[in-house]
N, C-alpha and C positions, 0 to 999 in steps of 0.2 A: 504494500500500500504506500502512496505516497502521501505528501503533504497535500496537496493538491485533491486527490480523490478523499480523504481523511475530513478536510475543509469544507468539501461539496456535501459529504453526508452530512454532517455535523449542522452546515447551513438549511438543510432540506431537514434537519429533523429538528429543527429550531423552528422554523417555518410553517413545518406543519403543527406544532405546538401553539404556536402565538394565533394561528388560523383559527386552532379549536377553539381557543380559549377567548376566542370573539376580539381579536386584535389584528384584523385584516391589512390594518398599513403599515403595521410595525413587522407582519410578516412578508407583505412584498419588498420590506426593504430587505430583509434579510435574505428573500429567495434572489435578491438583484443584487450580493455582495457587500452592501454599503452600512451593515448592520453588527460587522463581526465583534465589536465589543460590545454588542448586549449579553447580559449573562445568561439568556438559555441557549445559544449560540457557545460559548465559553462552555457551559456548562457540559451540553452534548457531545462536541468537540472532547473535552476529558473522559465522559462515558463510554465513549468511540476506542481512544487509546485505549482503556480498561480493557475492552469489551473482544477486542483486537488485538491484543499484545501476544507476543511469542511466548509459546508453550516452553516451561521448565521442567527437567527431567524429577522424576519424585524425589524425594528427601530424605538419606540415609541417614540415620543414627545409632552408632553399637550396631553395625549390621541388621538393622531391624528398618523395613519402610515407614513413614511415616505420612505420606501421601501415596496414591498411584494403584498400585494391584493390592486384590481383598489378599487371607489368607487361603 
């Protein structure tokens, strides 16, 4: 993923957020770029990274898993 694809989600799911919640102008700014320091924008945008981040191998301690396969 880029920064670029990452930004576009993050904007469209800002957008359609402000849409629902009866805020029609505040979301065509956002779906036209011009909005990206509103905070549901911000906010989506770090949901995105969460939501998206590279997978970690499980987490060994004392030879025991701690995340990852049951026993």
């Amino acid at each position: 993923m880029t920064e670029t694809t990452d930004m576009a989600a993050a904007r469209a799911a800002a957008a359609r957020h402000l849409r629902d919640q009866g805020y029609p102008d505040e979301a065509a700014i956002v779906a036209a770029g011009q909005g990206d320091d509103f905070a549901e924008v911000r906010i989506a945008l770090s949901l995105w990274k969460i939501m998206h981040s590279a997978k970690s191998p499980p987490v060994a301690h004392h030879g025991r898993r701690l995340v990852g396969e049951e026993c």
